[in-house]
NUSELUM-760319 format. One record per residue: residue number from 1; x, y, z negated of N, C-alpha, C in turn. Coordinates in steps of 0.2 Angstrom, whole numbers, plus 2048, in hexadecimal, padded with zeros to 3 digits. Example, Ala and Ser with C-alpha at 12.3 -4.5 7.8 and 13.67 -1.06 7.14 Angstrom:
KOLMI   nutor   nxx   nyy   nzz   caxx   cayy   cazz   cxx   cyy   czz
KOLMI       1   842   7E4   7D9    83E    7EA    7D9   842   7F0   7D9
KOLMI       2   840   7F5   7DD    844    7FB    7DC   840   800   7D9
***
This chain:
KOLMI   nutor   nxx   nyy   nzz   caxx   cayy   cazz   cxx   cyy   czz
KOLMI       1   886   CB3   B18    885    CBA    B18   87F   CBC   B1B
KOLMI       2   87D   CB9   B20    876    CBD    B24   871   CB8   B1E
KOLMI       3   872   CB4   B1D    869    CB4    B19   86D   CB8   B13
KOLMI       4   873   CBB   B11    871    CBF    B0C   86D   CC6   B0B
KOLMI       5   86F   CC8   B12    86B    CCD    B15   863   CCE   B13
KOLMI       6   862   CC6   B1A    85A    CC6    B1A   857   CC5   B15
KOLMI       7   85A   CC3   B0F    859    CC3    B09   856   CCA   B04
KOLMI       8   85D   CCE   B04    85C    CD5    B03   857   CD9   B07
KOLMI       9   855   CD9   B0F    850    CDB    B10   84B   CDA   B0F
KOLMI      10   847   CD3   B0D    842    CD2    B0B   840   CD2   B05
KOLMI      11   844   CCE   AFF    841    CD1    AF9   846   CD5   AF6
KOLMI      12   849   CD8   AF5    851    CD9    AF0   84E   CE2   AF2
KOLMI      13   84E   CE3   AF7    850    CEA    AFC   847   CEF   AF9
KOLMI      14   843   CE8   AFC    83D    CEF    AFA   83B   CED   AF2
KOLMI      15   83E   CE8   AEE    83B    CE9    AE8   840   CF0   AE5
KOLMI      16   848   CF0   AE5    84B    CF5    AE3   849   CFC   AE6
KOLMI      17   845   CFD   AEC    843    D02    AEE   83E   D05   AE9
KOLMI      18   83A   D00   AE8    832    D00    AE4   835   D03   ADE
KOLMI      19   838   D01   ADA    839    D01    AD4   83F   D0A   AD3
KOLMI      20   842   D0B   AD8    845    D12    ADA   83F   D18   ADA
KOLMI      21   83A   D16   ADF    833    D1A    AE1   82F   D1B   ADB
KOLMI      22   82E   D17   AD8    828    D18    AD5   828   D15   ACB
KOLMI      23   82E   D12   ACA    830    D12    AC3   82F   D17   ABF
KOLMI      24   82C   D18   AB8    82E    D1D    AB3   836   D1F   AB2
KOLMI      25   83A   D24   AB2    83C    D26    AAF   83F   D21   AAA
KOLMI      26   83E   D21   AA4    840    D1C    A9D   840   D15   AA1
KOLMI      27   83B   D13   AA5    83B    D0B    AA6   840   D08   AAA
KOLMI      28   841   D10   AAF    849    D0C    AB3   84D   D0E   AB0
KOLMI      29   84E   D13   AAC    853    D13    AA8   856   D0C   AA3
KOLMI      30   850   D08   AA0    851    D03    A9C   852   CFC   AA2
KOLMI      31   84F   CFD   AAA    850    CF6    AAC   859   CF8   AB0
KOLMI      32   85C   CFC   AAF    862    CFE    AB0   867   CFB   AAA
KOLMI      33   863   CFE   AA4    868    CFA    A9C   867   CF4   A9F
KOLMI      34   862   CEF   AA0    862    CE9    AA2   867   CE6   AA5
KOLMI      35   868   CE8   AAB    86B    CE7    AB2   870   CEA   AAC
KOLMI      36   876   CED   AAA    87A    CEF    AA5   87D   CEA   AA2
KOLMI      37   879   CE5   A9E    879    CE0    A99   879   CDA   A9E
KOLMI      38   877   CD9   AA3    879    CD2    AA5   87E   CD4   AAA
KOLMI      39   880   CDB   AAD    888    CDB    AB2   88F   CD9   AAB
KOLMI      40   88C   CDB   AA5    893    CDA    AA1   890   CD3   AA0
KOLMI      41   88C   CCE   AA0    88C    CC9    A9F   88E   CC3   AA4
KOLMI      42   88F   CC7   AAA    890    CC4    AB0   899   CC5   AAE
KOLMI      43   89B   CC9   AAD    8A2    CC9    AAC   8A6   CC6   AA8
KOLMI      44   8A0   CC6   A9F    8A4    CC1    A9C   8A5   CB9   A9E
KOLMI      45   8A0   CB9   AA2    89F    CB1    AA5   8A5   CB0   AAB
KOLMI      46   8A7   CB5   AAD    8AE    CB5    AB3   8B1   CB5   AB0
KOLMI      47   8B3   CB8   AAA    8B8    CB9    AAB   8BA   CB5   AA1
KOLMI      48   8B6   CAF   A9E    8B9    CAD    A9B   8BA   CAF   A94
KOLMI      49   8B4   CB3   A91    8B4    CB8    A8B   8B2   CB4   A89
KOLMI      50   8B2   CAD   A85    8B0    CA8    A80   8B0   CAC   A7A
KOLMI      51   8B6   CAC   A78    8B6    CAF    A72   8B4   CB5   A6E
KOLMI      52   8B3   CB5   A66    8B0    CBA    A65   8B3   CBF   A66
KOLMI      53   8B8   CC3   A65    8BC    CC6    A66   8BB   CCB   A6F
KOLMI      54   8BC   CC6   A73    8BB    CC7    A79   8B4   CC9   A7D
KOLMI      55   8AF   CC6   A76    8A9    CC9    A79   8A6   CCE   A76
KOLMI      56   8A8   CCE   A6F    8AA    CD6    A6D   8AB   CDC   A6E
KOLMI      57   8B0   CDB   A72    8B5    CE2    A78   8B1   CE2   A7C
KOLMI      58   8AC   CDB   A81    8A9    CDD    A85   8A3   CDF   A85
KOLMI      59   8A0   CE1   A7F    898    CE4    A7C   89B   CEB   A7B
KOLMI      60   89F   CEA   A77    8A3    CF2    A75   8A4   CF6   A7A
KOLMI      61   8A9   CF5   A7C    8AB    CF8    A83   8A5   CFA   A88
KOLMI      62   8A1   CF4   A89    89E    CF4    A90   897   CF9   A8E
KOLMI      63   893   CF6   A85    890    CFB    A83   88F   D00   A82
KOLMI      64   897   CFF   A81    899    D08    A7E   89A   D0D   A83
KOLMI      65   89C   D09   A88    89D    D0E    A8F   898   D12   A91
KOLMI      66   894   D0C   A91    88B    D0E    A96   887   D12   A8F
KOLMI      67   887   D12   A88    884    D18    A84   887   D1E   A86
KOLMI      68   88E   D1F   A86    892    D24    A83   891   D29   A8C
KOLMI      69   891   D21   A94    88F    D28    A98   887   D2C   A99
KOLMI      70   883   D25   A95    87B    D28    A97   87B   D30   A94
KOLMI      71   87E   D2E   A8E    87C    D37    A8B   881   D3C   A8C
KOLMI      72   886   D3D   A8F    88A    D42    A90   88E   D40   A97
KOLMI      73   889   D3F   A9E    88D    D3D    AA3   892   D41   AA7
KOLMI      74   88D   D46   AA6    894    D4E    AAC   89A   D51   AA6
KOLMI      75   899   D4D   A9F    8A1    D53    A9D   8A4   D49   A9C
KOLMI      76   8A3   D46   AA0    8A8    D3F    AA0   8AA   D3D   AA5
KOLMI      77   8AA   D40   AAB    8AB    D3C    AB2   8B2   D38   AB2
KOLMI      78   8B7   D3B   AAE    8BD    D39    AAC   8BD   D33   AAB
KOLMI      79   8BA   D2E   AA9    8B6    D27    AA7   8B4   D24   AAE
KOLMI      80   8B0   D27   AB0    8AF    D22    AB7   8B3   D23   ABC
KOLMI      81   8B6   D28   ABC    8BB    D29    AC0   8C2   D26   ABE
KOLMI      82   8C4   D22   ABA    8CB    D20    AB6   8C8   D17   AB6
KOLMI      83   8C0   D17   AB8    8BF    D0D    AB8   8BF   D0D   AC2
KOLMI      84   8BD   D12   AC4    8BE    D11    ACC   8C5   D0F   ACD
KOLMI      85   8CA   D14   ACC    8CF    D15    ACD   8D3   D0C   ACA
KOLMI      86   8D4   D0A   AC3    8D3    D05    AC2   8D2   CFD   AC5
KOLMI      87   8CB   CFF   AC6    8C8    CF9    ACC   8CB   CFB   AD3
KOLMI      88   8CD   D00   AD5    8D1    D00    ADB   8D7   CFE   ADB
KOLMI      89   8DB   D00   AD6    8E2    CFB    AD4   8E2   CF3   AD4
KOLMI      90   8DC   CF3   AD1    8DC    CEC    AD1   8DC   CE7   AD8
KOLMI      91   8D8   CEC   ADF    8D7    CE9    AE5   8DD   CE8   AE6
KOLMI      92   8E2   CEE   AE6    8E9    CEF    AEA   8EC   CE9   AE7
KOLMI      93   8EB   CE7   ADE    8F1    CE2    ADB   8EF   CDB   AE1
KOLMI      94   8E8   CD8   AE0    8E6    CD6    AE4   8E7   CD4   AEB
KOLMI      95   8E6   CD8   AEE    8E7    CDA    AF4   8EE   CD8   AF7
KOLMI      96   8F3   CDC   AF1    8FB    CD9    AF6   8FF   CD4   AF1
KOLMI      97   8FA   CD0   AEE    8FC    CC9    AEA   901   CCB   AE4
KOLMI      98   8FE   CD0   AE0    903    CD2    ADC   906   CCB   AD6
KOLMI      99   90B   CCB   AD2    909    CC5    ACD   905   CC8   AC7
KOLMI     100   8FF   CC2   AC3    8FC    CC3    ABF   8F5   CC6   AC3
KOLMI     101   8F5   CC5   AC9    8EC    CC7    ACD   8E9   CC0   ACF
KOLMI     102   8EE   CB8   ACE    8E9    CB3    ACF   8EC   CB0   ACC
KOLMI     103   8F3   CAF   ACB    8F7    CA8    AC7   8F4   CA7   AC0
KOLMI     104   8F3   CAA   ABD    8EF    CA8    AB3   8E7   CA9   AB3
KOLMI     105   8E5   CA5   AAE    8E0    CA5    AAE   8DF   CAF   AAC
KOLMI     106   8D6   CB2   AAD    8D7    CB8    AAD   8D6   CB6   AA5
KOLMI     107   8D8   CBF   AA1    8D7    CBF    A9A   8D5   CC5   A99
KOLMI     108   8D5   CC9   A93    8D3    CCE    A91   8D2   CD4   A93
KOLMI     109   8D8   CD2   A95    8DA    CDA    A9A   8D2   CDB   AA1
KOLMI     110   8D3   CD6   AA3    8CE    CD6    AA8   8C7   CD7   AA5
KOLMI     111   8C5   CD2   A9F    8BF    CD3    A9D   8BE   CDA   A9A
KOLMI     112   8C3   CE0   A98    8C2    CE5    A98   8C1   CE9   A9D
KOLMI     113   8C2   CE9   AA2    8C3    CEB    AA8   8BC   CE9   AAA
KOLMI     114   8BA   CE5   AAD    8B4    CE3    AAE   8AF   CE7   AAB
KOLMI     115   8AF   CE6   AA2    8AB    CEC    AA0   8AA   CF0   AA1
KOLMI     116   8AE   CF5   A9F    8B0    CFB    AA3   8AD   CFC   AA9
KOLMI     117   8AD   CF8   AAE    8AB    CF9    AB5   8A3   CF9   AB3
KOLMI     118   89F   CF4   AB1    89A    CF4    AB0   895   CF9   AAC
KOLMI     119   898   CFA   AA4    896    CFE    AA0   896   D07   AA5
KOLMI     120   89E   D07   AA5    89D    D0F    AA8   89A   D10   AAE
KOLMI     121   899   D0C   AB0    896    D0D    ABA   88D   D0C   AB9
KOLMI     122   88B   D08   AB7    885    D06    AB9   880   D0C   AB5
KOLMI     123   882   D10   AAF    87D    D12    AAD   87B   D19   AB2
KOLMI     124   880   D1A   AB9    87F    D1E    ABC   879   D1F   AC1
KOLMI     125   879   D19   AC1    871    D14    AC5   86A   D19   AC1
KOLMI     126   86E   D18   ABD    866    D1C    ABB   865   D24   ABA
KOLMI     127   86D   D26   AB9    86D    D2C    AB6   86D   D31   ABE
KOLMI     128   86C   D2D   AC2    86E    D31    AC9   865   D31   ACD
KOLMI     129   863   D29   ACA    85A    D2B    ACD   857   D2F   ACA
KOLMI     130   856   D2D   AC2    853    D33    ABF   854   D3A   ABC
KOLMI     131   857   D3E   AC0    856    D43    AC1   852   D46   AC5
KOLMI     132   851   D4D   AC5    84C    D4F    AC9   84B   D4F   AD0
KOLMI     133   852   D4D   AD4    851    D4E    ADA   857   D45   ADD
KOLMI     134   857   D42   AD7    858    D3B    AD7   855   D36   ADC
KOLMI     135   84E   D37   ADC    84D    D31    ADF   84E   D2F   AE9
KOLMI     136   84D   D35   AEA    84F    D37    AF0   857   D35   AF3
KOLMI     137   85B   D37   AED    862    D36    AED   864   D30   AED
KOLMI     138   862   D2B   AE9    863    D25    AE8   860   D1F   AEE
KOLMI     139   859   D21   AEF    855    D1F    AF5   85D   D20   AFB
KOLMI     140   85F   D27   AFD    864    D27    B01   869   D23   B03
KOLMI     141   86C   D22   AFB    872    D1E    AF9   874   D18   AFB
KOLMI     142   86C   D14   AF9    86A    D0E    AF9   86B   D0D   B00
KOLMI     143   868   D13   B04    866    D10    B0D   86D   D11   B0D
KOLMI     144   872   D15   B0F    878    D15    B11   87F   D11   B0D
KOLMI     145   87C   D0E   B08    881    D07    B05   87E   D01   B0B
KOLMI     146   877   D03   B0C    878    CFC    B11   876   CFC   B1A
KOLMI     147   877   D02   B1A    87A    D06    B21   881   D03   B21
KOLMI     148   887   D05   B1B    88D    D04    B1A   890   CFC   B1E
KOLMI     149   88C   CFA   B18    88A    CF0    B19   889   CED   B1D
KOLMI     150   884   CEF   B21    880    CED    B26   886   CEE   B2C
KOLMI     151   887   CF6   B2D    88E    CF5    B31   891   CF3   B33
KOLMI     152   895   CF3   B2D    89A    CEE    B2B   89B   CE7   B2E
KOLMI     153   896   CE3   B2D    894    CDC    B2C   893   CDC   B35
KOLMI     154   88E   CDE   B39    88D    CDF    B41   894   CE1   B45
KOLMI     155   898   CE7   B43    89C    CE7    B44   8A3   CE2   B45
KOLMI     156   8A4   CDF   B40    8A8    CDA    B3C   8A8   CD5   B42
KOLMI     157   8A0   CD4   B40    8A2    CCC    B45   8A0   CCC   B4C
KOLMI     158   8A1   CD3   B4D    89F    CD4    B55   8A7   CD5   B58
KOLMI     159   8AC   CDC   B54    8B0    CDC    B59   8B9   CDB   B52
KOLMI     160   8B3   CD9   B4D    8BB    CD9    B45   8C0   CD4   B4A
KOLMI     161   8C6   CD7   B47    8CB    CD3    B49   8D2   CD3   B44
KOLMI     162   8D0   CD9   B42    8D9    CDC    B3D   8D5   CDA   B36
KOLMI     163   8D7   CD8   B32    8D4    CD7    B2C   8D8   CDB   B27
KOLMI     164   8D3   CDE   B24    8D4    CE2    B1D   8D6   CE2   B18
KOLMI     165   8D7   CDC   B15    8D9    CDD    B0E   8D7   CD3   B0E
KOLMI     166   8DA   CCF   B11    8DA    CC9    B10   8D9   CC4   B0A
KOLMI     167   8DE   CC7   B05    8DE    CC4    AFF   8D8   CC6   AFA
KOLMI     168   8D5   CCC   AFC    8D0    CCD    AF9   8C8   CCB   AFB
KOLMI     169   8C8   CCC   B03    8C2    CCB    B04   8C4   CC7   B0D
KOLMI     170   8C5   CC1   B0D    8C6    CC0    B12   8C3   CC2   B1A
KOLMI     171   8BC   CC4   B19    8B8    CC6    B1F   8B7   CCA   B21
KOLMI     172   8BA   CCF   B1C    8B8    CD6    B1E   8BE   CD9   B23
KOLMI     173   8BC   CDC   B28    8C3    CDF    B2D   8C1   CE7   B30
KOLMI     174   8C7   CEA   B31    8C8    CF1    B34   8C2   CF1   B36
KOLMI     175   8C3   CEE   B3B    8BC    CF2    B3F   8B5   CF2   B3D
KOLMI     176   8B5   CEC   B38    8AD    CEE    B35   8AE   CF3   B30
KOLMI     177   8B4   CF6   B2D    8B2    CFB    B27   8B1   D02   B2D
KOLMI     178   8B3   D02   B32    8B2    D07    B36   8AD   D08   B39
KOLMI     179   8A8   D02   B39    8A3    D01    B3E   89C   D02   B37
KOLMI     180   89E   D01   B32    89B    D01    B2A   899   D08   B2C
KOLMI     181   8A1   D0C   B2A    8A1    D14    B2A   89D   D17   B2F
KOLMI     182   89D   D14   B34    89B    D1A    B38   893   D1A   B37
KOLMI     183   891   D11   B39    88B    D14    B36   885   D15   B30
KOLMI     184   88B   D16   B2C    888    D19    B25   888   D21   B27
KOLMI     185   88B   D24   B2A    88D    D2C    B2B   886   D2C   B30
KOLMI     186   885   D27   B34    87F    D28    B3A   878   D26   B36
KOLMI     187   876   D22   B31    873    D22    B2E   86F   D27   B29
KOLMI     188   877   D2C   B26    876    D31    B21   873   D37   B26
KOLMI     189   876   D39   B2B    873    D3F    B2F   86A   D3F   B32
KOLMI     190   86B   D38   B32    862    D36    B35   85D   D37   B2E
KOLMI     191   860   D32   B29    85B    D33    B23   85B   D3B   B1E
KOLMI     192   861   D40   B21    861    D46    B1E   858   D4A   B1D
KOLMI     193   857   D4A   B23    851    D4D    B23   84B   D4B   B1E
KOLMI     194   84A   D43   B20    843    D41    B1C   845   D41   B16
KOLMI     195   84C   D3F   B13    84D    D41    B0B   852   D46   B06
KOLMI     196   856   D4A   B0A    859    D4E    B06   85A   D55   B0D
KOLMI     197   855   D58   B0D    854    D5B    B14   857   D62   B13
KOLMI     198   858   D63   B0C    85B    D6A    B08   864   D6A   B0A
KOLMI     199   865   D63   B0A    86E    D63    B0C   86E   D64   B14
KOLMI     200   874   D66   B15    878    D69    B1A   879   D62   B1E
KOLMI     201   87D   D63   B24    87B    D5F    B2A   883   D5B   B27
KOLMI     202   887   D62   B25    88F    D60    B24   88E   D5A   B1D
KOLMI     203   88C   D5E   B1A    88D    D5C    B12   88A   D54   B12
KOLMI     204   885   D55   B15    882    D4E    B16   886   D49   B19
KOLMI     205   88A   D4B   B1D    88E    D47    B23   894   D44   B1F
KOLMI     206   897   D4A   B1A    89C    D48    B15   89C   D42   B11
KOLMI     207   895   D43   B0C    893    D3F    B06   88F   D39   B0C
KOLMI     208   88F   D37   B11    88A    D33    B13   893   D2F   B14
KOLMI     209   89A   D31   B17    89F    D30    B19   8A3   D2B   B13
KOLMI     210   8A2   D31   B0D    8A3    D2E    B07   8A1   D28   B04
KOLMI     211   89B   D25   B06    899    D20    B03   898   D1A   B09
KOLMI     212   89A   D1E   B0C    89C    D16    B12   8A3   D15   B0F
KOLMI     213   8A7   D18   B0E    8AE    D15    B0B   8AF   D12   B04
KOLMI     214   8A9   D15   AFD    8AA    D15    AFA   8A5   D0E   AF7
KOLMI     215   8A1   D0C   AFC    89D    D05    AFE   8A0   D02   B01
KOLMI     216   8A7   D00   B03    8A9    CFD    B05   8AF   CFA   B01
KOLMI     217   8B3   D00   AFF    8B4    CFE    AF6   8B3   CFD   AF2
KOLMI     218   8AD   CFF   AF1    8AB    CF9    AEA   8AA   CF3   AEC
KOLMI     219   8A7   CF0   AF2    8A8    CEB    AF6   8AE   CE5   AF4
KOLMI     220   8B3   CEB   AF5    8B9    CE8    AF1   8BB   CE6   AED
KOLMI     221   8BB   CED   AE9    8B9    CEB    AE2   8B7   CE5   ADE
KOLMI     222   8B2   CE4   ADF    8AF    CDF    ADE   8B0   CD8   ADF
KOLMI     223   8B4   CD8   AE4    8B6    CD2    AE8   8BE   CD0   AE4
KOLMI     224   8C0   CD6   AE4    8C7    CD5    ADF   8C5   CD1   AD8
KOLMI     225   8C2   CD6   AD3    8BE    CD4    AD0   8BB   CC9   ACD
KOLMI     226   8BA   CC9   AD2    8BA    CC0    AD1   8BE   CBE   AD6
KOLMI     227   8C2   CC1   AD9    8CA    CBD    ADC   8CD   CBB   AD5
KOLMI     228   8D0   CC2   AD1    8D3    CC1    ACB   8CF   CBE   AC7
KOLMI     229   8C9   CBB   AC6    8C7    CB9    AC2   8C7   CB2   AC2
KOLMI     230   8C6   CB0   ACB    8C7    CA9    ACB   8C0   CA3   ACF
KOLMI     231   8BC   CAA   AD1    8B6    CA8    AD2   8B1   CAA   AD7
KOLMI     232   8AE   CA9   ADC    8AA    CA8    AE3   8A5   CAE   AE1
KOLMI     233   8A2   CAE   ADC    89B    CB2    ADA   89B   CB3   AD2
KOLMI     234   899   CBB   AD1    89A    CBE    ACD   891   CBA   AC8
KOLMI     235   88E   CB5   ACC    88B    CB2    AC5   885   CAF   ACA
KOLMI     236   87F   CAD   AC7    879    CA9    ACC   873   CAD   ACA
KOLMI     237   873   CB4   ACA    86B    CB6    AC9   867   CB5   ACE
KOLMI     238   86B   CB5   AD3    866    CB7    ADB   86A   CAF   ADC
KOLMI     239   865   CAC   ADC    867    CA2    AE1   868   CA3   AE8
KOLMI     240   86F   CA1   AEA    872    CA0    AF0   875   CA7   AF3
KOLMI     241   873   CAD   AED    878    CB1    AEF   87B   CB5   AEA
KOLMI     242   87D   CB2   AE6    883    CB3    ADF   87F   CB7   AD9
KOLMI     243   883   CBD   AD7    87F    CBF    AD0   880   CC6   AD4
KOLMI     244   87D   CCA   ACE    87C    CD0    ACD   880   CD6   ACD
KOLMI     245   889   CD3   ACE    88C    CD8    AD0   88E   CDA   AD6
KOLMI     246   88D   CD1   AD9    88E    CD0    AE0   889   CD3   AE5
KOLMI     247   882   CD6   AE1    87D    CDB    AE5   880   CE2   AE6
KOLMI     248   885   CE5   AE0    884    CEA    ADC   88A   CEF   ADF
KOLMI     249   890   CE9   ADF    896    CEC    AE2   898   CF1   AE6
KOLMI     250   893   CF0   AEC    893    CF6    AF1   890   CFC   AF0
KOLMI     251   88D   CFD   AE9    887    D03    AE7   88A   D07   AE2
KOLMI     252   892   D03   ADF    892    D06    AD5   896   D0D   AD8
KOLMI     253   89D   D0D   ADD    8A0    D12    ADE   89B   D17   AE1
KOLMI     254   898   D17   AE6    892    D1A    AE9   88E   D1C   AE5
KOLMI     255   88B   D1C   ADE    888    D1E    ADC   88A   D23   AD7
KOLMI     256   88F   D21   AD6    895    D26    AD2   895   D2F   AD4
KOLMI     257   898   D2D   ADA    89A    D32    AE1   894   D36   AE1
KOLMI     258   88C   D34   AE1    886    D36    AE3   885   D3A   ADF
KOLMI     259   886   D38   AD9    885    D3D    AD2   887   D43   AD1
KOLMI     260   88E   D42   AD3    892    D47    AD1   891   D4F   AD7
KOLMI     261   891   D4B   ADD    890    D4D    AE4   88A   D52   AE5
KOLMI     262   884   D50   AE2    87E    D52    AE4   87D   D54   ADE
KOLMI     263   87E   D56   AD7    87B    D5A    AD2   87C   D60   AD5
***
């Protein structure tokens, strides 16, 4: 866990910064379709979509997701709001060992699901920096998912002792999602000024509050996500610290919320 950090801080952290800063418009737009096309590739790989049929539904689905929210995102939130929801049911099946969350192999149902999580969520990655007052936004988000993280993590193994959600994530415990939250909330009111200096001290406080909770869940998410699937890492992009959903997890609900929140 800590070289996965030291990792993210040194290369992972300022190159996604760089490419937030100072990308065109169209080119983070297309290195997000990118990231798009191997998250559903990383799922069909969990979760088992050999076949055609299966990975059919999961091009379909996953692509049709991510076109249908790039071009009409504000009259659809119903869509990413119904795959959150979703992938949240999935933590709880998970979570209190429901039957059909580990006993069979995963099948369709999940590879649908998966897509859905990938297709509808990620196009928001882009749809949220480049706007006008995007990059700012996203810069903020970035820092307080790993305000959240960082927390979390410090917290945890300094004074964790009640654990959270076992079945899903055995390491994560009460006291670090509380020690996450708080300083994600201490982090939003510090960075308020040098980048969103127009928002209120409350409102700041609010949406800094929401995304330490909402980074913490997809946290879960995600961790349910390849419990039911059956597997340690959602793929091998990044050597020795999994794939590219296992980066991503803590950013997809958080970015959602930022959208909608700050338009």
């Amino acid at each position: 866990m800590l070289r996965t950090r030291v990792w993210t801080a040194l290369v992972a952290l300022p190159t996604l910064l760089a490419l937030v800063l100072f990308a065109p418009a169209p080119w983070f737009a297309a290195f997000v379709g990118v990231l798009t096309g191997w998250g559903l590739y990383e799922v069909g790989a969990m979760t088992g979509a050999r076949t055609a049929g299966a990975i059919g539904a999961l091009v379909v689905v996953g692509g049709g997701s991510a076109m249908l929210l790039a071009w009409a995102p504000r009259h659809l939130w119903l869509i990413p709001l119904g795959v959150i929801v979703a992938m949240l049911t999935l933590v709880v099946r998970v979570g209190r060992g429901l039957p059909g969350t580990a006993a069979k192999p995963p099948g369709i149902g999940l590879t649908l699901l998966g897509a859905f999580y990938v297709g509808a969520l990620f196009p928001y990655f882009a749809l949220l920096r480049n706007r006008s007052d995007g990059i700012a936004v996203t810069v903020l988000i970035l820092l307080l998912v790993i305000a959240s993280d960082t927390g979390a993590y410090f917290t945890g193994s300094w004074i964790g002792r009640t654990r959270l959600a076992p079945n899903v994530s055995p390491k994560k415990t009460v006291e670090g999602a509380i020690g996450g939250l708080a300083l994600c909330v201490l982090a939003g009111l510090v960075l308020r000024r040098p980048l969103v200096s127009e928002w209120g001290v409350t409102q700041t406080a609010a949406l800094s509050a929401a995304i330490g909770v909402l980074a913490q869940l997809g946290d879960l998410a995600g961790s349910a996500l390849k419990r039911r699937a059956g597997v340690k890492d959602s793929g091998w992009i990044f050597p020795g610290h999994g794939g590219l959903l296992d980066r991503t997890c803590s950013m997809v609900f958080a970015t959602v919320l930022a959208y909608y929140w700050s338009r």
